[in-house]
Phi, psi and omega in degrees: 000130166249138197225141174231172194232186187167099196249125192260123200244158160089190185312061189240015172263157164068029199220004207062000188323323203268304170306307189247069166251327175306278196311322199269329172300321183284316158283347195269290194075153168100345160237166220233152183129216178189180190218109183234140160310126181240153173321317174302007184097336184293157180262082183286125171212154189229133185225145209235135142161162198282174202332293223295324196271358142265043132256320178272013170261338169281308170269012175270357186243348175261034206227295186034197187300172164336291179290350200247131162276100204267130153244327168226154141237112153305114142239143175231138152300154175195147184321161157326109159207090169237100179244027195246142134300329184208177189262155198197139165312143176232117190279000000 
């Protein structure tokens, strides 16, 4: 199991970004977090799930939606701290 932290720079507010991460975690199955707006504009997610399967969720976030411009991701490792059942937006 691998737990990342993960931060998404560029045009990723207001675009669906967040729905649609929901949806792509959800078709992959098996990962866990969440996907929140932070005031600098950046996206911020922390994600739960094995080897094979944050790796095609990494390139599904450097990537993102239709609408959305990705310029950077940040990712880190980072200790458990999973308290989520399934992956779900954060307000």
């Amino acid at each position: 199991m691998r737990y990342k932290k993960i931060i998404v720079s560029g045009n990723v507010q207001g675009v669906g970004f967040r729905e649609f991460l929901r949806k792509e975690a959800s078709r992959l199955g098996g990962l866990r977090g969440y996907a929140k707006n932070l005031k600098s504009g950046d996206l911020e997610i922390m994600l739960a799930g094995d080897n094979e399967k944050v790796n095609l969720f990494m390139k599904i976030c450097r990537r993102g939606p239709l609408l959305a411009s990705v310029k950077e991701v940040h990712e880190e490792e980072v200790d458990s701290e999973d308290d989520f059942d399934s992956f779900v937006i954060k307000y």
